[in-house]
N, CA, C and O atoms as a GROMACS GRO file, in nm:
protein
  544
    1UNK      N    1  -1.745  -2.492  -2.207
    1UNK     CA    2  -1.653  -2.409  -2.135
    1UNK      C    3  -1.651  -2.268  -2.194
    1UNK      O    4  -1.668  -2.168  -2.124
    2UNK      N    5  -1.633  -2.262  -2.311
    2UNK     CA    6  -1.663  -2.121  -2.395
    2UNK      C    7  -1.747  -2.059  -2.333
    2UNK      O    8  -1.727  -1.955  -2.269
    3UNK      N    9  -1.874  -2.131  -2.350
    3UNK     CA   10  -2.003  -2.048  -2.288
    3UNK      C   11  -2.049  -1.979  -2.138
    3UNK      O   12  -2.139  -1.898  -2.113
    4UNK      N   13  -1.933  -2.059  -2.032
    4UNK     CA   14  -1.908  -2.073  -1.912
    4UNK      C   15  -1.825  -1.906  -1.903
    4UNK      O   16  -1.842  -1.831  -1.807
    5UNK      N   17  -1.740  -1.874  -2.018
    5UNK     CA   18  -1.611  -1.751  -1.980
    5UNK      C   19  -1.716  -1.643  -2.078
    5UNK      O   20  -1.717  -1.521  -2.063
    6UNK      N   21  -1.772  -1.692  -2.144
    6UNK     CA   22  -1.871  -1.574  -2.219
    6UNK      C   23  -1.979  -1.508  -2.117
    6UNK      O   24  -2.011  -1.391  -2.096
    7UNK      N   25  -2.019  -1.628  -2.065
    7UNK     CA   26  -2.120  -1.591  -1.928
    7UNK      C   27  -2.072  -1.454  -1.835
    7UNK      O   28  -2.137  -1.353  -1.806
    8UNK      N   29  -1.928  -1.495  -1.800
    8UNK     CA   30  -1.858  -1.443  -1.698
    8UNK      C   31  -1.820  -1.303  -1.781
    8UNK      O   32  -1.830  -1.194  -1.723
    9UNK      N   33  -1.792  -1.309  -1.869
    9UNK     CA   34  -1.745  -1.205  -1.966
    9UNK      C   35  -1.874  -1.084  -1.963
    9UNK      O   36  -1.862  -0.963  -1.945
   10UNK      N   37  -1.967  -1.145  -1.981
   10UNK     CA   38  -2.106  -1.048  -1.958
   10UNK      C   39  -2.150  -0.973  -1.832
   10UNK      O   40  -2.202  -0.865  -1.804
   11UNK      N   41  -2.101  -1.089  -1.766
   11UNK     CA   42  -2.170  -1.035  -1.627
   11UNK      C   43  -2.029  -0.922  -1.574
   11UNK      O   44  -2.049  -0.869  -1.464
   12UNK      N   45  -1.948  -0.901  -1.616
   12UNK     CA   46  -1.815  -0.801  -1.623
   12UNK      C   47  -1.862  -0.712  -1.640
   12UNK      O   48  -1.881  -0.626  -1.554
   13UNK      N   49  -1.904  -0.703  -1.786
   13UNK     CA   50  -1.902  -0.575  -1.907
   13UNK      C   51  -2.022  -0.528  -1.768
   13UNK      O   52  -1.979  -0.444  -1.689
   14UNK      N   53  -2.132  -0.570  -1.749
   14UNK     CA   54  -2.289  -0.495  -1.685
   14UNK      C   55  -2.234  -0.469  -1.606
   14UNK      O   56  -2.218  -0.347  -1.603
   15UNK      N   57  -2.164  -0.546  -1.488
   15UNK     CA   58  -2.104  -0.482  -1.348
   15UNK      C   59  -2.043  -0.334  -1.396
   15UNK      O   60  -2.106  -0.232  -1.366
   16UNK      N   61  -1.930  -0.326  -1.466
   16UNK     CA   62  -1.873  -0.270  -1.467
   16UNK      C   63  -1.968  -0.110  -1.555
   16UNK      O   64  -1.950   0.012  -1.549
   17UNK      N   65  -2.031  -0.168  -1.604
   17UNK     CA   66  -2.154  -0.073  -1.656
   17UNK      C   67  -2.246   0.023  -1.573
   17UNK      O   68  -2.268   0.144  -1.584
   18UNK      N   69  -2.296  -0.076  -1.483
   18UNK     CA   70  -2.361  -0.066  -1.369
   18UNK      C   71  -2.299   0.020  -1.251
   18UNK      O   72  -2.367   0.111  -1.203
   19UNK      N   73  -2.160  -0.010  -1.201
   19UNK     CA   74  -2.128   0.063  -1.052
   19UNK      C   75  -2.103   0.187  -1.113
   19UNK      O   76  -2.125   0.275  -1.030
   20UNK      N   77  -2.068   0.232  -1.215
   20UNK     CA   78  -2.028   0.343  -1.187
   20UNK      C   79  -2.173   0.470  -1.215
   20UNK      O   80  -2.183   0.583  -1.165
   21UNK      N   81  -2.252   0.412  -1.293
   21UNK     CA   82  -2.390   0.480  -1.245
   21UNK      C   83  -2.416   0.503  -1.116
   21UNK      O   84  -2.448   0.620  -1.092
   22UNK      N   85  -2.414   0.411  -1.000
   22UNK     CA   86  -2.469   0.395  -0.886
   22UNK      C   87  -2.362   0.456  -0.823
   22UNK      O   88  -2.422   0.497  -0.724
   23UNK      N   89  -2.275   0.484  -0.812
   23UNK     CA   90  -2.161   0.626  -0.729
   23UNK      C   91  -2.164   0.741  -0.774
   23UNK      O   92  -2.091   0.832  -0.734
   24UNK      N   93  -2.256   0.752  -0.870
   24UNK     CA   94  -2.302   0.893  -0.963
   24UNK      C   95  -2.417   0.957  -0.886
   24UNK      O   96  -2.450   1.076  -0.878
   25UNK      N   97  -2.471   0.845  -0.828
   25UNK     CA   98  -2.580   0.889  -0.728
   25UNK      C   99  -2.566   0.984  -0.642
   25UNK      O  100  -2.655   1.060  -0.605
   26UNK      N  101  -2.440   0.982  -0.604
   26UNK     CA  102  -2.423   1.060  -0.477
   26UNK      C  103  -2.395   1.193  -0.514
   26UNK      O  104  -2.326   1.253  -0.432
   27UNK      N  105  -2.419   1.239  -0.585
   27UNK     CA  106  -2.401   1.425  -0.640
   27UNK      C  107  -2.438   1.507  -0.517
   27UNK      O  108  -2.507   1.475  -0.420
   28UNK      N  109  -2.375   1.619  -0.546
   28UNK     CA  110  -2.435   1.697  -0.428
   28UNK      C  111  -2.423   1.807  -0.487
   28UNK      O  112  -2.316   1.833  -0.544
   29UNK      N  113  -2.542   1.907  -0.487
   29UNK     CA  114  -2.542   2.031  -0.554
   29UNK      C  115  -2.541   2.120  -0.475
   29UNK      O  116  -2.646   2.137  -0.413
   30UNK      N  117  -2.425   2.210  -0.445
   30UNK     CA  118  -2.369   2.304  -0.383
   30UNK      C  119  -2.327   2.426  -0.447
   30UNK      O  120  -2.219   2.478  -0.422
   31UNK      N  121  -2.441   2.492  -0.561
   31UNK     CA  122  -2.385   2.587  -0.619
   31UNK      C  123  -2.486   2.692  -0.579
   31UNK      O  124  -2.598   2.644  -0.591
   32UNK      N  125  -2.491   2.823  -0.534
   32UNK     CA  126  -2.568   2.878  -0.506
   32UNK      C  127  -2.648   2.953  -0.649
   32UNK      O  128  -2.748   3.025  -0.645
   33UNK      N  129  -2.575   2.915  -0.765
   33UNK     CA  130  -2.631   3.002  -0.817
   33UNK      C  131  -2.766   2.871  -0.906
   33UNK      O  132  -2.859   2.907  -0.979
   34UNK      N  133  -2.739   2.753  -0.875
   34UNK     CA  134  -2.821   2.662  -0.925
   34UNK      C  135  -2.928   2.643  -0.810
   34UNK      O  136  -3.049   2.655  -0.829
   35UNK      N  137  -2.868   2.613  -0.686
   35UNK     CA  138  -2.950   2.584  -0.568
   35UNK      C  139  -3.041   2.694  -0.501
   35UNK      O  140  -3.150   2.658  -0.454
   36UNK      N  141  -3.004   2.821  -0.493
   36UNK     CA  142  -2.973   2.930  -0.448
   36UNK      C  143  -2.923   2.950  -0.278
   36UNK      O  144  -2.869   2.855  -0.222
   37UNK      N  145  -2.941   3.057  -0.218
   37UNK     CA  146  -2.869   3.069  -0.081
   37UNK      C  147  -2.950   3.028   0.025
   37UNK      O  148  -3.072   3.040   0.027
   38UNK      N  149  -2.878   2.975   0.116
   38UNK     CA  150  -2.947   2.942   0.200
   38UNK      C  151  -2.934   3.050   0.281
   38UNK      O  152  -2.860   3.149   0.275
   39UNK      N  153  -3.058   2.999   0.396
   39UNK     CA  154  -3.088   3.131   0.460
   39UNK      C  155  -2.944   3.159   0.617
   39UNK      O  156  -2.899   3.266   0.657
   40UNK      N  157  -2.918   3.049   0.656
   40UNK     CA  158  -2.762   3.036   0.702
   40UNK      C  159  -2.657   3.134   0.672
   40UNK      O  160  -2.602   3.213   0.748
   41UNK      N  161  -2.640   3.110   0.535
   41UNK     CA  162  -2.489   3.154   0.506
   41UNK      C  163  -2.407   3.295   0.492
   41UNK      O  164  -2.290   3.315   0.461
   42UNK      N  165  -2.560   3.426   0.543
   42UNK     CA  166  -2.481   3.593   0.517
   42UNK      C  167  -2.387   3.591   0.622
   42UNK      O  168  -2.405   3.514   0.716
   43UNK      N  169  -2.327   3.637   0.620
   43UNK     CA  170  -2.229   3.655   0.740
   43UNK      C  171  -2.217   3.782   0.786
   43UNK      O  172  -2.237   3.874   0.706
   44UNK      N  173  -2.182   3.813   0.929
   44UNK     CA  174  -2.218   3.902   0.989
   44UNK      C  175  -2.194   4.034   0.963
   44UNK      O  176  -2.089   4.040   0.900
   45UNK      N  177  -2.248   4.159   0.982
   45UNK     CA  178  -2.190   4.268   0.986
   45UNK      C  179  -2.073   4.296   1.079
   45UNK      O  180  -2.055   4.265   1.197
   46UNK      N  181  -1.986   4.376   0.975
   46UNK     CA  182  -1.837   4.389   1.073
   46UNK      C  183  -1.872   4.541   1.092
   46UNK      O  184  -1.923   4.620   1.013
   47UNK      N  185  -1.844   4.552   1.175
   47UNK     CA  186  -1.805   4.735   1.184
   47UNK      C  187  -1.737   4.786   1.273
   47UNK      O  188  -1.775   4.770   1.389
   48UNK      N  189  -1.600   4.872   1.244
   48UNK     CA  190  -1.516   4.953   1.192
   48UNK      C  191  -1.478   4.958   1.342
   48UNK      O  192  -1.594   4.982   1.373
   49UNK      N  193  -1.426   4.955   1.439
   49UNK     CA  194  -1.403   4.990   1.565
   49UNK      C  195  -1.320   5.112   1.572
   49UNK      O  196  -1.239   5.112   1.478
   50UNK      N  197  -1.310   5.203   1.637
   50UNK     CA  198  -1.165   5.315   1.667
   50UNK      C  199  -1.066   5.223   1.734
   50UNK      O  200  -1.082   5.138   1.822
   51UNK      N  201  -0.932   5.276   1.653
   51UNK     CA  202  -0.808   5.179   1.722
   51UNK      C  203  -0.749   5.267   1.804
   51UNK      O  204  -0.735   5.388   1.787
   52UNK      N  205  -0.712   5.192   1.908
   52UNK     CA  206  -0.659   5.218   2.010
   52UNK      C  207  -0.495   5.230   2.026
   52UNK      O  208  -0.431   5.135   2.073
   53UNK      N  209  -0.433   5.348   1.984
   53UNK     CA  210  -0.274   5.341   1.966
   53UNK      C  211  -0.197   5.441   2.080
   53UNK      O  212  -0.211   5.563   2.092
   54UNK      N  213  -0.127   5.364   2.145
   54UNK     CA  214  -0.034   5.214   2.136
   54UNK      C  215  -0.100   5.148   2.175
   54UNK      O  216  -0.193   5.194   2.241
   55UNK      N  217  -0.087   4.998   2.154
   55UNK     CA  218  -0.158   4.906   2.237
   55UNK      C  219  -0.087   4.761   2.211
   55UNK      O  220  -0.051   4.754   2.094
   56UNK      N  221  -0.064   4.674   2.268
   56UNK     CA  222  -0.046   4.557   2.298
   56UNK      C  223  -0.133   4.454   2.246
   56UNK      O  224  -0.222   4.422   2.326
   57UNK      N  225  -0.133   4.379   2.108
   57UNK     CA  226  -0.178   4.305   2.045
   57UNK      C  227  -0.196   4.140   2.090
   57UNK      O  228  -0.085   4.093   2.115
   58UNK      N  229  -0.281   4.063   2.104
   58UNK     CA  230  -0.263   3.941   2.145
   58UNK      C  231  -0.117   3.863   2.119
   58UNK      O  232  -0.039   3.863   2.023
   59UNK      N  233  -0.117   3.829   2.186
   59UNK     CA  234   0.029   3.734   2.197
   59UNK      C  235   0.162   3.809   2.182
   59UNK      O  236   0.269   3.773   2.132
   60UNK      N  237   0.114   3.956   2.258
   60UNK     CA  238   0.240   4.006   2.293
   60UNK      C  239   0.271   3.960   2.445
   60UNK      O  240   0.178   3.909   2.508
   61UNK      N  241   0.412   3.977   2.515
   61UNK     CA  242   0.449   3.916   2.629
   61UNK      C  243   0.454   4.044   2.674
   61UNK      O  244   0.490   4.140   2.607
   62UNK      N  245   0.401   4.044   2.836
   62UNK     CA  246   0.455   4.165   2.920
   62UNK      C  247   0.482   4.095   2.996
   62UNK      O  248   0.421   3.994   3.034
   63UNK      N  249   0.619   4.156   3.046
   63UNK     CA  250   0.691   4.119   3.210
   63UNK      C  251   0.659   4.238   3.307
   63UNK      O  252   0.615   4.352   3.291
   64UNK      N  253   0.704   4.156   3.424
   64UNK     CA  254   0.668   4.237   3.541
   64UNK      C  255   0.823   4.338   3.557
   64UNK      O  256   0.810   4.458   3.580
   65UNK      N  257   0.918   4.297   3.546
   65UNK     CA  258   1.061   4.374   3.544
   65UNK      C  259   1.164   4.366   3.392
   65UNK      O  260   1.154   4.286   3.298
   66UNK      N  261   1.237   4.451   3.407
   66UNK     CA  262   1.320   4.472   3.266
   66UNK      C  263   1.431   4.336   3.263
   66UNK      O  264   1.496   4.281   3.174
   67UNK      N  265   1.412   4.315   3.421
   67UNK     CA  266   1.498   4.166   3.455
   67UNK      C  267   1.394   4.031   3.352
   67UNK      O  268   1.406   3.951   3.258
   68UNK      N  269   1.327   4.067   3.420
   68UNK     CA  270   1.194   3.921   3.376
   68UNK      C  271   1.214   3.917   3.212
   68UNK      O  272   1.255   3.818   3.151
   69UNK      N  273   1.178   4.043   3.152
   69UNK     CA  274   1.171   4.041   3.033
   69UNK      C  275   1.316   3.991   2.968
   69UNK      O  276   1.314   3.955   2.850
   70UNK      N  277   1.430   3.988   3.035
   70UNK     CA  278   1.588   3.950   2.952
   70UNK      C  279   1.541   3.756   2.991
   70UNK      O  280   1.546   3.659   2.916
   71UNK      N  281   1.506   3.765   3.111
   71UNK     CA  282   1.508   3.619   3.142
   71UNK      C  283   1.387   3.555   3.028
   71UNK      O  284   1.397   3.438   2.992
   72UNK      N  285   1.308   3.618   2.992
   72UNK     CA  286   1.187   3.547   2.926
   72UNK      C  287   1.288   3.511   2.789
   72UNK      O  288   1.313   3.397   2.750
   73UNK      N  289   1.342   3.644   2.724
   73UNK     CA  290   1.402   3.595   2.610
   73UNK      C  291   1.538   3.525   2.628
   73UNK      O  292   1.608   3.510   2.528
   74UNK      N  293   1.581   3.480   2.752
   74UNK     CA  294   1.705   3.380   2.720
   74UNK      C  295   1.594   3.203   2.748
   74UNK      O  296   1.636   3.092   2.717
   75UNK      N  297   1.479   3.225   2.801
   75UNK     CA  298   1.414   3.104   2.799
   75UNK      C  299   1.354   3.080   2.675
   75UNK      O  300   1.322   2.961   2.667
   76UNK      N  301   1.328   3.138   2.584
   76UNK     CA  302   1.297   3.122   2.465
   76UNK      C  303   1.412   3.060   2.359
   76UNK      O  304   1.395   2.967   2.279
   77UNK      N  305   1.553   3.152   2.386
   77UNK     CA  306   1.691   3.090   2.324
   77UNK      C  307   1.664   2.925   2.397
   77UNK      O  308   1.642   2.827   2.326
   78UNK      N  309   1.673   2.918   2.564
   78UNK     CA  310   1.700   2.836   2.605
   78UNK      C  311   1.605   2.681   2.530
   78UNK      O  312   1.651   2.567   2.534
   79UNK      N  313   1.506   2.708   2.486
   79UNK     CA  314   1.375   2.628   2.426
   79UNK      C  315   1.391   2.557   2.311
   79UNK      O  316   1.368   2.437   2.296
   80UNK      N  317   1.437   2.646   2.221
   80UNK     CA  318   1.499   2.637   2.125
   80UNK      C  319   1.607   2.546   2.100
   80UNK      O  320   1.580   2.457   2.019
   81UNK      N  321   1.760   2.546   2.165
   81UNK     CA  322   1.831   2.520   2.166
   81UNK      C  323   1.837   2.364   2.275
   81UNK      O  324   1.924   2.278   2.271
   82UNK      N  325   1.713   2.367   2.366
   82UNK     CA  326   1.704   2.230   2.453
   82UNK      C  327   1.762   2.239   2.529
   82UNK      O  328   1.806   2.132   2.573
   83UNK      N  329   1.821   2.409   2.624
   83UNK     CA  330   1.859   2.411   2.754
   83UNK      C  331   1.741   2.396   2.840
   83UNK      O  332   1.626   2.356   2.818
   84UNK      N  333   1.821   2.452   2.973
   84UNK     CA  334   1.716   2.478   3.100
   84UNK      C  335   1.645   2.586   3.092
   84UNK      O  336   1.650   2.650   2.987
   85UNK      N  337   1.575   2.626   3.184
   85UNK     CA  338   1.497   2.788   3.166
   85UNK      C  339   1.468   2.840   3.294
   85UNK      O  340   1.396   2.767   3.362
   86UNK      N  341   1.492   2.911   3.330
   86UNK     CA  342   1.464   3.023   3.485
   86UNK      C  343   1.334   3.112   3.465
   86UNK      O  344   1.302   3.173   3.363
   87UNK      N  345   1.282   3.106   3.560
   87UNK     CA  346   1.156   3.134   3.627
   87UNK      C  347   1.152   3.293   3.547
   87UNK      O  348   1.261   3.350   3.537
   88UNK      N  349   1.039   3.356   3.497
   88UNK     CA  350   1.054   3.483   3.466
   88UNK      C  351   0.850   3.528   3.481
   88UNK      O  352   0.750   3.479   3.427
   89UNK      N  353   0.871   3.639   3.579
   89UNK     CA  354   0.735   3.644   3.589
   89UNK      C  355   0.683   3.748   3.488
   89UNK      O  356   0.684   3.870   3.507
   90UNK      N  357   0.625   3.666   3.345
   90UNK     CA  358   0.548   3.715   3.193
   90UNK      C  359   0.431   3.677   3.201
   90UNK      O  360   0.385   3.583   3.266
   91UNK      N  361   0.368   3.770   3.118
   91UNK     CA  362   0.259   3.671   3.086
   91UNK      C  363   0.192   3.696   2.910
   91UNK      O  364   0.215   3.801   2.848
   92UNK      N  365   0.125   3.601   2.862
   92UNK     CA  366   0.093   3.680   2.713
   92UNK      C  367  -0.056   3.737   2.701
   92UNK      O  368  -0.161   3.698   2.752
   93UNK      N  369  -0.030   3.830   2.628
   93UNK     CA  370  -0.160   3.934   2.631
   93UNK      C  371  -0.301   3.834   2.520
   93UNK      O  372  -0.288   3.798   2.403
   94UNK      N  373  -0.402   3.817   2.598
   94UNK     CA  374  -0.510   3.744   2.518
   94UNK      C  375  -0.592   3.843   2.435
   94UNK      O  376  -0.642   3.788   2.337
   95UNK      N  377  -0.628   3.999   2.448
   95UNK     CA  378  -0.682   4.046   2.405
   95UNK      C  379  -0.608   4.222   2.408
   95UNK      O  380  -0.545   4.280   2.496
   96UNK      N  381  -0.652   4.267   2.265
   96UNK     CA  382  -0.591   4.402   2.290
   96UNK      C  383  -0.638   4.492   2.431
   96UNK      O  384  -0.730   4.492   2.512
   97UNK      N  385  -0.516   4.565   2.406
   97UNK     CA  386  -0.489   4.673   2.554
   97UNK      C  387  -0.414   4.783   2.552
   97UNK      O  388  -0.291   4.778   2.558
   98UNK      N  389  -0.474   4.879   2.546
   98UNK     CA  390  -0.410   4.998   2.499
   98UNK      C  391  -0.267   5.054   2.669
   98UNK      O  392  -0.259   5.040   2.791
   99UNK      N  393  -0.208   5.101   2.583
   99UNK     CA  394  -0.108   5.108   2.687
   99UNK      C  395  -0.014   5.279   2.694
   99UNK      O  396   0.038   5.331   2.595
  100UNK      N  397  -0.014   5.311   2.770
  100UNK     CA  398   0.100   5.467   2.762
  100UNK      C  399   0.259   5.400   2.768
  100UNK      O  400   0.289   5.316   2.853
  101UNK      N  401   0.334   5.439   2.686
  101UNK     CA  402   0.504   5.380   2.673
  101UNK      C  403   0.546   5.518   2.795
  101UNK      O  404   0.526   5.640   2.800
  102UNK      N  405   0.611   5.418   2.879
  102UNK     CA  406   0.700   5.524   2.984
  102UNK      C  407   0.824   5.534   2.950
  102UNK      O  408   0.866   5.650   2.953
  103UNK      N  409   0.920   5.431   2.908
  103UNK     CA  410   1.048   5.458   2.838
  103UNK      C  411   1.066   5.340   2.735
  103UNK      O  412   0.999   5.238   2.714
  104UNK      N  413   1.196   5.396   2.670
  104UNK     CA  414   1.191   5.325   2.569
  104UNK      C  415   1.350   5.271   2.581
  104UNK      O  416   1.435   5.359   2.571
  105UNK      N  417   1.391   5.145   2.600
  105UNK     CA  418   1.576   5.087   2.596
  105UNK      C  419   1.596   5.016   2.446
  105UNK      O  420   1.610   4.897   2.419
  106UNK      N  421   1.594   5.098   2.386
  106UNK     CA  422   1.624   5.000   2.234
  106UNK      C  423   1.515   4.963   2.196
  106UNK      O  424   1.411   5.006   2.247
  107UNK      N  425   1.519   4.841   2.062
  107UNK     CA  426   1.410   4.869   1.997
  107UNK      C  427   1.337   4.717   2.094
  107UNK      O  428   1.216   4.698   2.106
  108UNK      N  429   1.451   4.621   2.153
  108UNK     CA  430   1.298   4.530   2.215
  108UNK      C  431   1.334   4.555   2.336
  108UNK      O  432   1.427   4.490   2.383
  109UNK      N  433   1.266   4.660   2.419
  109UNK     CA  434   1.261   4.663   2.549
  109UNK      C  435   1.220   4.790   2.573
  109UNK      O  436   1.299   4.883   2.585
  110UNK      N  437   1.052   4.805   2.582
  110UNK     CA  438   1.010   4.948   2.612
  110UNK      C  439   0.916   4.894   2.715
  110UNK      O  440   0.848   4.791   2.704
  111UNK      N  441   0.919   4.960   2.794
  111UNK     CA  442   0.801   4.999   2.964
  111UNK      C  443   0.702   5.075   2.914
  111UNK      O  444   0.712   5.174   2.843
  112UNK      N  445   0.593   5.014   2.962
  112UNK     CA  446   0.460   5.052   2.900
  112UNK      C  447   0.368   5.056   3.064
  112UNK      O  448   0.396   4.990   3.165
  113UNK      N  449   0.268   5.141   3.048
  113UNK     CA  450   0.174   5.094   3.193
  113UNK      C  451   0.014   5.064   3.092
  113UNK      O  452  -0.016   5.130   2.993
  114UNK      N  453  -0.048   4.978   3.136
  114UNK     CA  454  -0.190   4.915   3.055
  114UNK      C  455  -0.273   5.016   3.092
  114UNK      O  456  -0.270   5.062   3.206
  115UNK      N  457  -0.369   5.065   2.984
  115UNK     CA  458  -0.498   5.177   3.023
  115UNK      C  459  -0.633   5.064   3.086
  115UNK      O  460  -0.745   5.049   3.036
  116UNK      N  461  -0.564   4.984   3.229
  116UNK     CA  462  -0.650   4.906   3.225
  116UNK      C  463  -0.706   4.982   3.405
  116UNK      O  464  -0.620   5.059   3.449
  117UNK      N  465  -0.816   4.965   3.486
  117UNK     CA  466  -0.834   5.034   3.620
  117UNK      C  467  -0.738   5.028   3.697
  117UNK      O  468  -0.737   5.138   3.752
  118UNK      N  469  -0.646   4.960   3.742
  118UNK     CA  470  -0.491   4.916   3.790
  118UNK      C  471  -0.408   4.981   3.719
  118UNK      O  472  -0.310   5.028   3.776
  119UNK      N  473  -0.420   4.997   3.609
  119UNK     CA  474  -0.306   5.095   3.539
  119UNK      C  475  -0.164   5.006   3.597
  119UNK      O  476  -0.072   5.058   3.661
  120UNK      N  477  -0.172   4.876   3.561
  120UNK     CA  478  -0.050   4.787   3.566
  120UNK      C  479   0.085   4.832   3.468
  120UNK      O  480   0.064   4.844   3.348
  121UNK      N  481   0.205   4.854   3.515
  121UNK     CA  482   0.283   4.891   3.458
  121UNK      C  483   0.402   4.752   3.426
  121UNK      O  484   0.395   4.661   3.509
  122UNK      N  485   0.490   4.737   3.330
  122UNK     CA  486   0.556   4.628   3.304
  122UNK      C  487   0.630   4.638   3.197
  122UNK      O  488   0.608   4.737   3.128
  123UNK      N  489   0.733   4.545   3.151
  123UNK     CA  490   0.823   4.570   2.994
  123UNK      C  491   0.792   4.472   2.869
  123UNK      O  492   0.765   4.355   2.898
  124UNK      N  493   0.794   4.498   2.770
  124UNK     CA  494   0.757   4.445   2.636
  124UNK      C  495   0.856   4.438   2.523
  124UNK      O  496   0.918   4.537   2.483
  125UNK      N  497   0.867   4.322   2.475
  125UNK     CA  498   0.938   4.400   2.369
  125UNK      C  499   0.869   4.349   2.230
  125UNK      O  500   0.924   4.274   2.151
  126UNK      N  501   0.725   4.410   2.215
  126UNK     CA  502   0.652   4.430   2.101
  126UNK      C  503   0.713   4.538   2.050
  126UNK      O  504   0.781   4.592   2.138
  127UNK      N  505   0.720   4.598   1.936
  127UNK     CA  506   0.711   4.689   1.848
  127UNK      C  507   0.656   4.767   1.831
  127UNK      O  508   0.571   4.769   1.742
  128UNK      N  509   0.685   4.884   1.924
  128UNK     CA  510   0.565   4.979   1.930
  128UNK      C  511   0.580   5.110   1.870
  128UNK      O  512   0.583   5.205   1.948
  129UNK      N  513   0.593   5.135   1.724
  129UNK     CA  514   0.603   5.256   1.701
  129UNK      C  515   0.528   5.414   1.730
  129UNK      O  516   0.408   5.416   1.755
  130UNK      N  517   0.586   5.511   1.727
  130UNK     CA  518   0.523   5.652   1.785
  130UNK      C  519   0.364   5.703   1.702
  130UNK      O  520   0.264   5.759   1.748
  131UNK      N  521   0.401   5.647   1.542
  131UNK     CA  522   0.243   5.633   1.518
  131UNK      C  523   0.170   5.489   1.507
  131UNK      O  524   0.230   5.383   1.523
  132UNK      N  525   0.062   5.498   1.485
  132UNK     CA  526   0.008   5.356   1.445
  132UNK      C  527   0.054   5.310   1.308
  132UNK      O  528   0.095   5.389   1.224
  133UNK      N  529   0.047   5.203   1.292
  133UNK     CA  530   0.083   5.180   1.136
  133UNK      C  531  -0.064   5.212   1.039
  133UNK      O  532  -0.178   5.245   1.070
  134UNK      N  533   0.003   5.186   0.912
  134UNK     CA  534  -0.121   5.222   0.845
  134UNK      C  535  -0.177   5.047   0.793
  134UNK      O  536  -0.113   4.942   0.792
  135UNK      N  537  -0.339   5.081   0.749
  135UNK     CA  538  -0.398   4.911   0.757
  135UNK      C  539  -0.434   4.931   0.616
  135UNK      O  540  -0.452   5.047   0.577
  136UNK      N  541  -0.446   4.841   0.543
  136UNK     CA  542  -0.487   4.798   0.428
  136UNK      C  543  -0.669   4.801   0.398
  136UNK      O  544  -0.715   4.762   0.290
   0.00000   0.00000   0.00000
């Protein structure tokens, strides 16, 4: 019986010797300065665009009336809070759009018309200061 748990005792110690070599296998060398670069990975040239000020940044909201725009932001309270919500014809901006400010009612509610061929006019209440901000 001794010789039976000594047996078992051995074949432990090697297992246990053994697996963890064989999960060592799986290395993966991901250093560029060992591997070097692959030909994949430069990434693109950026360059510098002229900004367009004022303009309407993605996921700003324009409404069609100064009405629409009060109704958009009581449907947003309303969202929030798990009321109802009334119809408000908005929509959100997917890509910048430079815009002329026609008036200004406080700081969220300025009328803007889009420098787009329609020259669509509508209310916002993005943040649109008189200069551009400055960028980092």
């Amino acid at each position: 019986m001794l010789a039976a748990l000594g047996r078992i005792g051995l074949v432990a110690v090697i297992t246990a010797a053994v697996i963890p070599g064989a999960w060592a296998q799986h290395v993966i060398f991901d250093a560029p300065g060992i591997t070097g670069q692959k030909k994949g990975d430069q990434l693109p040239t950026v360059r510098a665009q002229p900004t367009v000020w004022p303009r309407l940044d993605p996921g700003a909201v324009l409404c069609r009336t100064e009405d629409d725009l009060e109704r958009h932001a009581s449907n947003m309270t309303a969202r929030v809070s798990g009321g109802g919500t009334i119809a408000a014809d908005c929509r959100i901006i997917g890509q910048p759009i430079g815009v002329q400010i026609l008036s200004r009612q406080g700081l969220g509610r300025t009328e803007v018309r889009l420098n787009t061929p329609d020259g669509a006019a509508g209310w916002t209440d993005a943040w649109l200061p008189d200069k551009a901000p400055t960028t980092r």
